[in-house]
C-alpha positions as CSV (number, residue, x, y, z in Angstrom):
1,X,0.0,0.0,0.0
2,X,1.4,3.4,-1.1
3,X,0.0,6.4,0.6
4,X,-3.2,4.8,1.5
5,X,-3.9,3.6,-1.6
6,X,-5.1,0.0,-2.1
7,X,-3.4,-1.7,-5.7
8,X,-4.8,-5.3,-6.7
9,X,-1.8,-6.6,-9.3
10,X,-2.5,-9.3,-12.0
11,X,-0.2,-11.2,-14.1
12,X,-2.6,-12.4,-17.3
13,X,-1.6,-15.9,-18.5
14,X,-3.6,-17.9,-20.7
15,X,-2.9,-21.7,-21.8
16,X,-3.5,-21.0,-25.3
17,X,-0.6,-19.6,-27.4
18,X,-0.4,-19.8,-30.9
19,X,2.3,-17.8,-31.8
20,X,4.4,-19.8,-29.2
21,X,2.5,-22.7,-27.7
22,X,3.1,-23.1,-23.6
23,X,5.6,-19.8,-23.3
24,X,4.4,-19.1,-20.0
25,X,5.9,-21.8,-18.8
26,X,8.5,-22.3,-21.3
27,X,12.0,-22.5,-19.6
28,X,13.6,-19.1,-19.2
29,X,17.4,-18.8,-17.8
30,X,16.3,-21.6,-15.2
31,X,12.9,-20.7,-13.9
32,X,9.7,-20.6,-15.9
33,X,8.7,-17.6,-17.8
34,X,5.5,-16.1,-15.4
35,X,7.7,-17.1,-12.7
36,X,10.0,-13.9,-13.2
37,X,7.4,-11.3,-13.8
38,X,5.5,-13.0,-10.0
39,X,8.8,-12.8,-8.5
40,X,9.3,-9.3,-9.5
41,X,6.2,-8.1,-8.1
42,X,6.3,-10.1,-5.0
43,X,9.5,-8.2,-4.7
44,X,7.1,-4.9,-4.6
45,X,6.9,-2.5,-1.4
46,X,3.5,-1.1,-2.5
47,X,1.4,-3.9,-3.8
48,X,-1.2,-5.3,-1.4
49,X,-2.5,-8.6,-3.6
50,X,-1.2,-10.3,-6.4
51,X,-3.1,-12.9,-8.6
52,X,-2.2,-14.7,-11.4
53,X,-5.4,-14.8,-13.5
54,X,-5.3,-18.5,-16.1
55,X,-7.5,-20.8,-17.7
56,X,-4.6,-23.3,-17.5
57,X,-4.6,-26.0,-14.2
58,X,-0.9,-26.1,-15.5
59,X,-0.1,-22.7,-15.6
60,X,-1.6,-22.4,-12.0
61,X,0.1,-25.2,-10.9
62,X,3.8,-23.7,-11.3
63,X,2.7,-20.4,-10.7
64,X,1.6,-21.3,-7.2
65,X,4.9,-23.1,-7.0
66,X,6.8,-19.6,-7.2
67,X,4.3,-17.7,-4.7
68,X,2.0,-16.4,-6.7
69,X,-1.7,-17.2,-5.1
70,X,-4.1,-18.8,-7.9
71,X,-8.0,-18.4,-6.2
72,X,-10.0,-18.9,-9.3
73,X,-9.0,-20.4,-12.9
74,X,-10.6,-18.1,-15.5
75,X,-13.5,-19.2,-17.7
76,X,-12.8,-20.4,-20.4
77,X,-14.7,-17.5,-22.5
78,X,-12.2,-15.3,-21.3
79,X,-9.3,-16.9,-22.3
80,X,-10.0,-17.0,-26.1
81,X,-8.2,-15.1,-28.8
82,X,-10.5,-12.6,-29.0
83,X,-11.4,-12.2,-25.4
84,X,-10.7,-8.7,-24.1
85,X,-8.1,-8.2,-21.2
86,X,-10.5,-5.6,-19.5
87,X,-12.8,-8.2,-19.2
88,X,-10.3,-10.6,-17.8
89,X,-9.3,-8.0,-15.1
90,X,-13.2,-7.6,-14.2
91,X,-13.3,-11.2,-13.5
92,X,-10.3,-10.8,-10.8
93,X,-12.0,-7.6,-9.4
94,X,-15.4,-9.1,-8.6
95,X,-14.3,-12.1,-7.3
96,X,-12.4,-9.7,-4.7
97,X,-15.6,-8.0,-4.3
98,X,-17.8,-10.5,-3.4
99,X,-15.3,-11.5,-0.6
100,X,-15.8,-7.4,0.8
101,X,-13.0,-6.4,-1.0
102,X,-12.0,-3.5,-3.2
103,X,-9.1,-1.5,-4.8
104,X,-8.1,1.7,-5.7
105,X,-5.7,0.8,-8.2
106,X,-5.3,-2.0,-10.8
107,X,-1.6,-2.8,-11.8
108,X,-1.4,-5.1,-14.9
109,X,2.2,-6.8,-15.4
110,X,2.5,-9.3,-18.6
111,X,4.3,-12.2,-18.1
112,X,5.4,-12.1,-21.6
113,X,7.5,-8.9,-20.5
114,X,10.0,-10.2,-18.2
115,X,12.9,-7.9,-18.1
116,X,11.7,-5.4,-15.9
117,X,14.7,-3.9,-13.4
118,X,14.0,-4.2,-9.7
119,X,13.5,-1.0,-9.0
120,X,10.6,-0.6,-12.1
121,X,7.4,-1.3,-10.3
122,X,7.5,0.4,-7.4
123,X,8.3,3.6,-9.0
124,X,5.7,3.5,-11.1
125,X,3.4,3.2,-8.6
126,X,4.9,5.6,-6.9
127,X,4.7,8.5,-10.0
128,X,1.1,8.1,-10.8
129,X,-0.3,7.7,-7.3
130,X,2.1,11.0,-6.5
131,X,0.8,12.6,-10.0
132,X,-3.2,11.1,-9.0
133,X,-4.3,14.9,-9.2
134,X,-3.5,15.1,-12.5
135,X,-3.2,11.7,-13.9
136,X,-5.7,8.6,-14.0
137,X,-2.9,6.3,-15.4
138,X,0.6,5.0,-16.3
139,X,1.6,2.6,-19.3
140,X,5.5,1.7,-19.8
141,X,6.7,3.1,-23.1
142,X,10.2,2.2,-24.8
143,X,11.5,4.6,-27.5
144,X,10.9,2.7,-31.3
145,X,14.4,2.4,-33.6
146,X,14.0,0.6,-36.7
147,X,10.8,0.3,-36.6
148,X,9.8,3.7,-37.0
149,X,6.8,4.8,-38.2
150,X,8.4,7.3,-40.7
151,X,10.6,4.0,-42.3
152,X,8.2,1.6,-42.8
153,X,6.5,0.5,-45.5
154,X,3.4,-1.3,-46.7
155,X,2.5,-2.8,-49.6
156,X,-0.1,-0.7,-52.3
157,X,-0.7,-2.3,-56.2
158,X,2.4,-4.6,-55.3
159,X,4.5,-1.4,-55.0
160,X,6.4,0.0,-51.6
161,X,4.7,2.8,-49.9
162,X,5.2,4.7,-46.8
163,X,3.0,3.2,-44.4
164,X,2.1,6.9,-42.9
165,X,2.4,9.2,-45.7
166,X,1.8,11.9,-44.2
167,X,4.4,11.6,-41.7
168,X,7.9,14.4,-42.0
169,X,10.1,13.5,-44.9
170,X,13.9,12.7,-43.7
171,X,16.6,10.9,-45.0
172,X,18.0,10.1,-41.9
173,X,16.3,7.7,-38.8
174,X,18.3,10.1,-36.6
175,X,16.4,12.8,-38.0
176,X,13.1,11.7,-37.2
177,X,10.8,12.5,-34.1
178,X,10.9,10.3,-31.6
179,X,8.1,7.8,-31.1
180,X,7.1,5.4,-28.3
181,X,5.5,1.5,-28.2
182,X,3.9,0.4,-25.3
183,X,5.0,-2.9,-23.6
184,X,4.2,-5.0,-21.3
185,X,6.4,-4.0,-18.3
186,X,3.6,-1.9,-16.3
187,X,-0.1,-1.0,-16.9
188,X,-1.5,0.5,-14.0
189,X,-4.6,2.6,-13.3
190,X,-7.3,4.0,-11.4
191,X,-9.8,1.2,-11.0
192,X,-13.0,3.3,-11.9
193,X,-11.3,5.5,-14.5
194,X,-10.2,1.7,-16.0
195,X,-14.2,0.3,-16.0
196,X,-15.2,3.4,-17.3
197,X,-12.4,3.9,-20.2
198,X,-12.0,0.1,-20.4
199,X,-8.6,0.7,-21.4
200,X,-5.2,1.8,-19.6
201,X,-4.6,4.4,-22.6
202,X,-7.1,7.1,-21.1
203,X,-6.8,11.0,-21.5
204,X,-4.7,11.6,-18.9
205,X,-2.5,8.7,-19.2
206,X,1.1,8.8,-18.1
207,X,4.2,7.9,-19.6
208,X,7.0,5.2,-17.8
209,X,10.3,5.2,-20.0
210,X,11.8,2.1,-20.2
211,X,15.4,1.3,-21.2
212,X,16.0,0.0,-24.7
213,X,17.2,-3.5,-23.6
214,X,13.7,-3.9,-22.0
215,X,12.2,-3.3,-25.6
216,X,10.9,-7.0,-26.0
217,X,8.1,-9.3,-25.2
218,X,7.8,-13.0,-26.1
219,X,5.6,-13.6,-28.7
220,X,7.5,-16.1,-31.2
221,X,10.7,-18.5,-30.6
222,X,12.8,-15.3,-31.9
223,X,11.7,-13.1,-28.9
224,X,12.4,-15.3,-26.6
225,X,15.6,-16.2,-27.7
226,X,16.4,-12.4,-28.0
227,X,15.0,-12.0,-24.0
228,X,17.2,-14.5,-23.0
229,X,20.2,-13.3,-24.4
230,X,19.4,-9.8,-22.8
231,X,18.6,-12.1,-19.3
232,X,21.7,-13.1,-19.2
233,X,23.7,-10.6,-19.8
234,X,22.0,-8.9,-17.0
235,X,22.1,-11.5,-14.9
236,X,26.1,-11.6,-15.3
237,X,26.3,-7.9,-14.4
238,X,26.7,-6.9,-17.7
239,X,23.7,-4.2,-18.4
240,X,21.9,-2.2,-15.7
């Protein structure tokens, strides 16, 4: 609890991956892959419950093996392609309610973003909930290279075109404004601003910066091999 503030956290993991069947439980520098993201915000100063939210007995399983408490698997309607994570978070906050419990904040942390620094979550919670007068919430951001929106391209009568044509002709990516992608690292908000917008991007939402080596989330075999690498040079002392 920061500053009298309530904050329910959930980790989202579903059983069914496509892109990269079972990753949240897919090996990951010797632990699996949810268990760093529950570890991380067990590790928090400020959070006052943590649930992992899963259709999967498996998932909850080895999730509850690495502290993370499991009170409910999610229905099964929620945990389909096309299910919305707003809705998912609903679920988790009315089962707290009908036990007398509520929340004044929702954190969200993705599993499939597991290279947050230790110090990531707790200021984060601390800047919007010091910033609550203006701000309703806070998504992580990392800066976009060579993907930028002013480089790339799409496809028009089998010809290349700029994907945003109307974006500031330069010849150089050095040259162009700088532009942000969310990830996974941290989505927090206000829980009624979050029912009523159903979505963390709201009007007053604020920016977290994250470092460039925490620009990935697992969504293929290439991600994660590209986490991994950046997990272990961390690990080793190398980046901080």
């Amino acid at each position: 609890m920061y500053k009298k503030r309530k904050i329910l956290a959930l980790i989202p993991a579903r059983g069914g991956s496509k892109g990269l069947p079972g990753k949240n439980i897919r090996p990951l520098c010797g632990k699996p892959l949810i268990a760093w993201s529950i570890e991380q915000v067990l590790a928090s100063k400020y959070i006052d419950r943590m649930v992992v939210s899963t259709d999967s007995p498996a998932i909850a399983l080895i999730a509850r093996k690495h502290g993370a408490k499991v009170p409910f698997l999610r229905p099964k309607e929620l945990a389909t392609d096309k299910a919305s994570t707003i809705d998912a978070i609903e679920h988790a906050v009315n089962f707290f309610k009908k036990q007398g419990e509520d929340f004044d904040y929702i954190a969200l942390f993705e599993p499939t973003s597991p290279l947050r620094d230790k110090e990531d979550i707790d200021r984060a919670i601390k800047r919007l909930i010091d910033n609550e007068g203006k701000a309703d919430s806070l998504v992580s951001f990392g800066e976009v290279h060579m993907e930028h929106p002013g480089i790339v391209k799409k496809m028009i009568g089998g010809w290349m075109v700029p994907y945003c044509p109307g974006f500031k002709k330069v010849f150089r990516r050095q040259d162009l404004d700088k532009a942000y992608f969310p990830y996974g690292v941290i989505y927090l908000s206000k829980t009624r601003h979050l029912f009523k917008t159903r979505t963390f991007y709201q009007k007053k939402t604020m920016p977290f910066f994250i470092e460039r080596w925490q620009n990935y989330e697992v969504d293929d075999i290439v991600d994660f091999y590209c986490i991994e690498a950046v997990l272990k040079k961390k690990l080793s002392g190398g980046l901080s």
